[in-house]
N, C-alpha and C positions, 0 to 999 in steps of 0.2 A: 094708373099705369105710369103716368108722368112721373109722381114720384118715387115708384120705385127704381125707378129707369136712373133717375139721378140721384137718389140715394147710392144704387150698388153703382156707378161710373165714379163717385166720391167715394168709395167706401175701398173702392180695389184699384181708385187712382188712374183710371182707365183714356188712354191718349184719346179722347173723343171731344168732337167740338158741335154741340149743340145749337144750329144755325137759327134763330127765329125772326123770320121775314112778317115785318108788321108793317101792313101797307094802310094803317087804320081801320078797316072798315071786317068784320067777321063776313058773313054774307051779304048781311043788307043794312047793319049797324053797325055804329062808329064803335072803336074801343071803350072811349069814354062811356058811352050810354051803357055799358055790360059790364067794365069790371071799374072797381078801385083803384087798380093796380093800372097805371096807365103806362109806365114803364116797366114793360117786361120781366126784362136783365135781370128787377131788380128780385125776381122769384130765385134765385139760385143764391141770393142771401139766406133761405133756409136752410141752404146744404152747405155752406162755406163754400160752394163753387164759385169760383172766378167768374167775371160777367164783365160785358162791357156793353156799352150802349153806340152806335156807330152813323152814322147820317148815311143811308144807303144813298142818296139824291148825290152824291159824291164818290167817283172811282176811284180815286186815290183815299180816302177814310176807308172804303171797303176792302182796298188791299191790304192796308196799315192794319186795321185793327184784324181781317181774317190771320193778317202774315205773323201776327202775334200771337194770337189762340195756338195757331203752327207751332213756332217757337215752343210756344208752355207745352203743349202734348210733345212735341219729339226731344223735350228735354225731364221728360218722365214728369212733368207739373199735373197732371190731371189732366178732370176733363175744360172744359169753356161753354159761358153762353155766351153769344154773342148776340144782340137785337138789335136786328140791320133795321133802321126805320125807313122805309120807302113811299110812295104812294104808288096805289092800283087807278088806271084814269077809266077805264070799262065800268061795268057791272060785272058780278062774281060770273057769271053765267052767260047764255046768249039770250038768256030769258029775263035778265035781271035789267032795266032800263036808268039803274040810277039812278033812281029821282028822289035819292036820301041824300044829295048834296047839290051845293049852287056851283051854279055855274062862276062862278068867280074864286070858288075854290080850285075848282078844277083850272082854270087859267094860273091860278098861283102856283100850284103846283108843275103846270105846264112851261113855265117859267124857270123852272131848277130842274129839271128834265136833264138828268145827267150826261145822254146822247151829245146832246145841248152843249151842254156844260166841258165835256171834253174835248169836242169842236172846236169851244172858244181857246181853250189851251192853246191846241194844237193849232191853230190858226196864229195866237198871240205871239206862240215862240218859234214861229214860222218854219214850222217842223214838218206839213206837206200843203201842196198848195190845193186849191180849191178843184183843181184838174186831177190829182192825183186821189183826193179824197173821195171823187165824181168815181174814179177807177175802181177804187177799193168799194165803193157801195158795189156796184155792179157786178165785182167780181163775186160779192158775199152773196150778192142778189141769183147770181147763177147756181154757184155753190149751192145753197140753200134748197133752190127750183132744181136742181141733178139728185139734191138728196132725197128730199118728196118722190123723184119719179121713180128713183133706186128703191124706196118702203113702197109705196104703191104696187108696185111690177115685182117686190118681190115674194115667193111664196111663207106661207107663214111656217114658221119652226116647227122641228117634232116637240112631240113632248118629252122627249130623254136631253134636251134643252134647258128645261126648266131648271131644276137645280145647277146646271155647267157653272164651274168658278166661280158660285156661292160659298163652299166650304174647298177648305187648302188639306184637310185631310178627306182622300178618296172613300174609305169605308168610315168615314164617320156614322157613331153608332143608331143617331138620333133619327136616320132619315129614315123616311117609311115608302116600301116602293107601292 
């Protein structure tokens, strides 16, 4: 499926950007232990697709290189991969305990924690203070705990929902009711 998918996106040139969030680990294996290919990206060399490789552990690499893919789709370039590399610090699951990695990997990685990481910016270039930062968690924090209780409380959708503003032509011919 994948690669038809990226063949006809190359083939009709299609503005689409192919996001692959590689956090290492498939469910309970590392990348390396499953494939060859340990970088991504670099699958979209079969189709002349453009591809980049991006440190997701980084908010500023992730804007840079998504704001790019942007660029090339809305300037007719095709499609993009882009391979955000991140780490996952859980288990895939609530069931999964992790116990395929060390504990001292997990701290390295804990360590470039992009949260982290933009914090220090933002502290460095003394752009809010540690009061104002304290606000902004709380506010997200409330936010967040308002929107839970808005999904929670509220009733679930009919089903003449299901397709709403999936397709921009109303009788399109394909749907099936």
């Amino acid at each position: 499926m994948l690669h038809e998918t990226f063949n006809m996106a190359m083939l009709w040139k299609l503005p689409v950007i192919f996001i692959c969030e590689n956090n290492r680990y498939a469910m309970g294996t590392s990348v390396e232990r499953t494939s060859n290919v340990l970088d991504i990206y670099k699958l979209a060399d079969a189709y002349e697709m453009p591809a980049d490789s991006i440190d997701g552990m980084s908010c500023e690499a992730v804007h840079e290189g998504i704001d790019r893919a942007v660029k090339r789709a809305r300037e007719n370039g095709g499609p993009t991969l882009p391979e955000i590399k991140t780490y996952r610090y859980r288990g895939h699951s609530m069931s999964d305990p992790a116990k395929y990695r060390s504990k001292e990997e997990l701290e390295e990685y804990r360590d470039q924690d992009p949260i982290t990481q933009v914090l220090k910016v933002i502290q460095a270039n003394k752009w809010a203070t540690e009061e104002e930062i304290e606000a902004i968690n709380e506010r997200v924090k409330a936010e967040v705990e308002e929107s839970v209780t808005f999904a929670e409380e509220s009733p679930w959708p009919s089903d003449d929902e299901l397709l709403k503003d999936v397709y921009v032509q109303q009788d399109y011919p394909f749907i099936v009711d």
